[in-house]
VMD Tcl script that draws the C-alpha trace (Angstrom):
set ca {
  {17.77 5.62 -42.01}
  {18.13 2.34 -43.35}
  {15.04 1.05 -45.24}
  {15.54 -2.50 -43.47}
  {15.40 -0.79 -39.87}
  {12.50 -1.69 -37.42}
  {13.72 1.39 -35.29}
  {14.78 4.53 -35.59}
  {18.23 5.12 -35.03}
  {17.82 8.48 -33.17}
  {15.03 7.79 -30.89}
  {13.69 4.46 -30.85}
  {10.62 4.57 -32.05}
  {9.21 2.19 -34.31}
  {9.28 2.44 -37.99}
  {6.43 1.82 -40.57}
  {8.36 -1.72 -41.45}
  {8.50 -2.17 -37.77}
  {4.55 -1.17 -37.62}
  {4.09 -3.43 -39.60}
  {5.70 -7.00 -38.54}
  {4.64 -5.66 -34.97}
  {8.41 -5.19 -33.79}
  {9.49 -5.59 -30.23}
  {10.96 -2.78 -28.47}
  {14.42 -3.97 -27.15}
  {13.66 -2.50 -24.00}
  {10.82 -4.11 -23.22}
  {12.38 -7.27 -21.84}
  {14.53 -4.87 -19.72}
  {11.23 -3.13 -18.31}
  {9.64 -6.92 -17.66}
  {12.51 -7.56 -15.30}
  {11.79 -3.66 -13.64}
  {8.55 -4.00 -13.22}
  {9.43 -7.76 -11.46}
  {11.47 -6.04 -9.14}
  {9.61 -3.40 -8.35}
  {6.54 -5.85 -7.35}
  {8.76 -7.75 -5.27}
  {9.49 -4.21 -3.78}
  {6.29 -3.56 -2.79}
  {5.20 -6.88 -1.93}
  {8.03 -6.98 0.79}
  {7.13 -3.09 2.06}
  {3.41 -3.65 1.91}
  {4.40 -6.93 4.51}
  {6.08 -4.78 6.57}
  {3.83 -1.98 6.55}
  {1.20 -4.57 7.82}
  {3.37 -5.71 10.57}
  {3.81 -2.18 11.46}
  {-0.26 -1.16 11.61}
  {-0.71 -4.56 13.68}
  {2.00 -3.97 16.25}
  {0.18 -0.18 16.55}
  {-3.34 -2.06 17.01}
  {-2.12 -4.31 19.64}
  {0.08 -1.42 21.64}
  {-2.85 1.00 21.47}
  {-5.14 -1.79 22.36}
  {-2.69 -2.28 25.25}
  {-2.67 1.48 26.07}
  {-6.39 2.18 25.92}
  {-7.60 -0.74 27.92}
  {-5.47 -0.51 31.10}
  {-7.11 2.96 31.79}
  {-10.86 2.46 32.64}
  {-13.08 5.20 34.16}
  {-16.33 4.74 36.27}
  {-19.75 6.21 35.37}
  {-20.82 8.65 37.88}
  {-24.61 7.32 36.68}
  {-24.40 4.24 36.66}
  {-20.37 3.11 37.55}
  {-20.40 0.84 34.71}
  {-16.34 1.00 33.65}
  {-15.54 2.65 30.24}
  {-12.23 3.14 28.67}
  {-10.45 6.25 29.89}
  {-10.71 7.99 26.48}
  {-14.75 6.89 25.94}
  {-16.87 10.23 25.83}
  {-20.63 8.15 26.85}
  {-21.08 5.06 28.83}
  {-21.01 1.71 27.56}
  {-23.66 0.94 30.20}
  {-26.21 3.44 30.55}
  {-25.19 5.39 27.19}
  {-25.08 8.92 29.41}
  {-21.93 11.26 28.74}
  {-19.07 10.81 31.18}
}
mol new
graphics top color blue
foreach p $ca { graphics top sphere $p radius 0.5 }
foreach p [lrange $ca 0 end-1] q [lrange $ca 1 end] { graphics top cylinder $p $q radius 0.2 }
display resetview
């Protein structure tokens, strides 16, 4: 290995000389421009994810509140899936 060399030839990894003046890897701008991509990756999936989990809230929401059931105590009107009464509180 040359005694000038910030690198070693065979795998890269820094030498004492390279230690020493704090070398930069010459991957490391290639990984800065990975790691920007991959952010704007996940950005854009986390976006869609959210549009996703809001179009769910507002179908179920849909879903849930056309079905209503009456209490046999008190016939207050509870969602169809409720297990007590919004009302009077007693199980349905």
């Amino acid at each position: 290995m040359p005694q000038d060399a910030l690198f070693c030839p065979r795998c890269g990894i820094r030498t004492p000389k390279g230690r020493r003046e704090n070398a930069k890897p010459p991957w490391d701008d290639v990984l800065a421009d990975v790691r920007e991509d991959i952010d704007k990756a996940v950005s854009a999936a986390f976006k869609e994810v959210e549009k996703g989990l809001e179009t769910a809230k507002r179908e179920i929401g849909k879903a849930t509140s056309k079905r209503t059931v009456a209490c046999p105590a008190c016939g207050e009107a509870s969602s169809a899936g409720a297990r007590f009464c919004r009302g009077c509180g007693k199980k349905l």
